[in-house]
N, C-alpha and C positions, 0 to 999 in steps of 0.2 A: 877902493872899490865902493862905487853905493851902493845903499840901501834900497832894495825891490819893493815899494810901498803896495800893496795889492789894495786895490779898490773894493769896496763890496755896493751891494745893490741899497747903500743908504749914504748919504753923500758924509756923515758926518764919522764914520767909523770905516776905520782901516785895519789891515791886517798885516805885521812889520816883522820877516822872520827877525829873532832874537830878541824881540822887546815882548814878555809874558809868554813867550814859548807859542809864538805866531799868533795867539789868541787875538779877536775883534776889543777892536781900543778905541777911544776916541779919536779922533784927525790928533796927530800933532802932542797926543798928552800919551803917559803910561797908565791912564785911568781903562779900566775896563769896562766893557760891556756885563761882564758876569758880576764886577764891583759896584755895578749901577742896580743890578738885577738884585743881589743881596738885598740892598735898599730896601728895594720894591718889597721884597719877599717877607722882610722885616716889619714891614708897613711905614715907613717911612714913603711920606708924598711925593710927589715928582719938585713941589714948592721947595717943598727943605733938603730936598740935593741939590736944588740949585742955587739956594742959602749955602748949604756946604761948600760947593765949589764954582763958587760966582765966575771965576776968571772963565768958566770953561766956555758959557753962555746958553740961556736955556735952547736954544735951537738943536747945540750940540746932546744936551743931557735927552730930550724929548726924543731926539734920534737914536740914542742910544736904546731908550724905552720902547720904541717902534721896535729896532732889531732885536731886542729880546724878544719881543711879542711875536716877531714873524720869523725866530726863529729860536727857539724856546727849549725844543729837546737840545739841540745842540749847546744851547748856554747852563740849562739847568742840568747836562752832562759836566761839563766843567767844573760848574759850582760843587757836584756830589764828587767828581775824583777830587777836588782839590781840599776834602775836609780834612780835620788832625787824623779821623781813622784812617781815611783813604793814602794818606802821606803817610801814617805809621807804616803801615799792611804794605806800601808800593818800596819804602826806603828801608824798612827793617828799621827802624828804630822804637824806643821807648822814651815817657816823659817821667824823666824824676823829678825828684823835689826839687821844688822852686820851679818847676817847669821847665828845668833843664833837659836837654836832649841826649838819650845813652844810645848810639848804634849797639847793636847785639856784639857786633865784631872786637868791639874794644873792650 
């Protein structure tokens, strides 16, 4: 069966059920739109993401930065569920020492 690649309104990020839980990714990579946005949010330039990840090519990473910017709740939604609290609080777990992961259950 293939793979339904959903197009979005920026040519360089697509939407792929099962690769990041359908989230907007680059064409072709499992880098994300929300992983590009971090960056940003960080103060990391758009120069030194593309120093990070040369293979990707700056067209794709600048597009990326477009579709956060014209769509911004949406991503900066993702970014807030996907923190360590928002994962605690959604999965029920705890972090023990060393950072080890305890489900309540076990």
């Amino acid at each position: 069966m293939a793979t339904v690649i959903k197009k979005t309104d920026h040519p360089h990020v697509v939407q792929v059920p099962g690769v990041l839980g359908g989230q907007p990714v680059i064409d072709g990579h499992r880098i994300s739109v929300a992983a590009i946005a971090r960056f940003l949010n960080g103060g990391t330039s758009v120069d030194e993401i593309i120093a990070t990840y040369p293979h990707l090519g700056a067209a794709a990473i600048y597009d990326a930065v477009s579709y956060y910017l014209n769509h911004k709740d949406e991503i900066d939604r993702l970014i807030a569920e996907s923190t360590p609290e928002a994962l605690q609080e959604r999965y029920g777990f705890a972090v023990g020492e060393k950072g080890r992961v305890i489900f309540k259950d076990q």
